[in-house]
MIBA-357691 format. One record per residue (C-alpha): residue in one letter; x, y, z. Coordinates in steps of 0.5 Angstrom, whole numbers, padded with zeros to 4 digits, always signed. Each point is the difference from the previous one (the first is absolute). Layout:
MIBA-357691
AXYZ;...
This chain:
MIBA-357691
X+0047+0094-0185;X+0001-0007+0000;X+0004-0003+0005;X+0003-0008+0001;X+0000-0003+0006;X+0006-0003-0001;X+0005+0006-0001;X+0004+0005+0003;X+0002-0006+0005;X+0006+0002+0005;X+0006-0005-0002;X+0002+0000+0007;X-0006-0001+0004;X+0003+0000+0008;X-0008+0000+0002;X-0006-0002-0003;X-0003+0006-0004;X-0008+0001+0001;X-0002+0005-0005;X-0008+0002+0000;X-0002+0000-0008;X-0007+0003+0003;X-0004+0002+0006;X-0007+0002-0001;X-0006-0001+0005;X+0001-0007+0004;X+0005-0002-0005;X+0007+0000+0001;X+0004-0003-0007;X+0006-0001+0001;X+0008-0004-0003;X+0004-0004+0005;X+0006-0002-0003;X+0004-0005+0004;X+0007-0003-0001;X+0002-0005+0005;X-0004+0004+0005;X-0004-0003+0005;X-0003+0003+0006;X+0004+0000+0007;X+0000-0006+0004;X-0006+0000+0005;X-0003+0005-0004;X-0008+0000-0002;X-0003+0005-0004;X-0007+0000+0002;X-0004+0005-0003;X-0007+0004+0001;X-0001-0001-0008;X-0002-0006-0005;X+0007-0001-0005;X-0001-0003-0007;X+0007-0001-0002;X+0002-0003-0007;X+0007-0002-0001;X+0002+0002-0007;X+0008-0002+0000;X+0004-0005+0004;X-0001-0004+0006;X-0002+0001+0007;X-0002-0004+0007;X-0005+0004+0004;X-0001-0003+0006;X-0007-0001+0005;X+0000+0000+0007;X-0004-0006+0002;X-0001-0003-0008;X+0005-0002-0005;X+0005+0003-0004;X-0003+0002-0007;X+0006+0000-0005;X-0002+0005-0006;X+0002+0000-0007;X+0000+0006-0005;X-0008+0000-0002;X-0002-0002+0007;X-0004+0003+0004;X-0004+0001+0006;X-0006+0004+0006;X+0004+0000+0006;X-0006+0003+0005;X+0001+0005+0004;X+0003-0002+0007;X+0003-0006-0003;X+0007+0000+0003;X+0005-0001-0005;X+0008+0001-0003;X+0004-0001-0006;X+0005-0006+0001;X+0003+0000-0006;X+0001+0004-0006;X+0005-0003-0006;X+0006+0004+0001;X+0003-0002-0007;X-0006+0006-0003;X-0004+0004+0001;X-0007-0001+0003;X-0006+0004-0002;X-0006+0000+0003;X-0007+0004-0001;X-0003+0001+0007;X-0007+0003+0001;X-0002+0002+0007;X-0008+0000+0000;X+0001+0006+0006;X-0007+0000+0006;X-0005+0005-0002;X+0003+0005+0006;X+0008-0001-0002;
């Protein structure tokens, strides 16, 4: 049965939703929907695991430790390589933000 990547989003989002689309072997799909959610101040993910994520609707900020800001728009996308520290410094708060994250995780996770 079909589903939409873009339905049964809550109206009230108090946090940002993670929702695993898919998890099979090393790879680990998942919807990441944002609206006016940034990562807490001082906070940097730093993950074990290659991310390839694509923003399909609205707009955000993902911050880099040590290199520029990346301002992204629906249709972009990017590889942020496993231990690259890194944070969403902002997210449209006026819709929803939807992203497609896929975690490539190591051959022993």
């Amino acid at each position: 049965m079909p589903k939409n990547i873009f339905k049964n989003i809550p109206e009230q989002l108090p946090e940002e939703l993670f929702e695993t689309l898919l998890k099979r072997g090393q790879v680990h799909i998942e919807r990441i929907v944002s609206k006016g959610h940034a990562t807490a101040e001082g906070y940097w993910y730093d993950q074990d695991c290659d991310e390839w994520v694509l923003l399909l609707q609205g707009q955000a900020i993902i911050d880099f430790e040590n290199q520029p800001s990346l301002r992204l728009s629906a249709g972009d996308y990017l590889l942020i390589p496993a231990h690259s520290r890194h944070r969403v410094a902002w997210t449209a708060d006026n819709e929803d933000t939807v992203w497609l994250a896929v975690h490539l995780l190591a051959e022993n996770s």
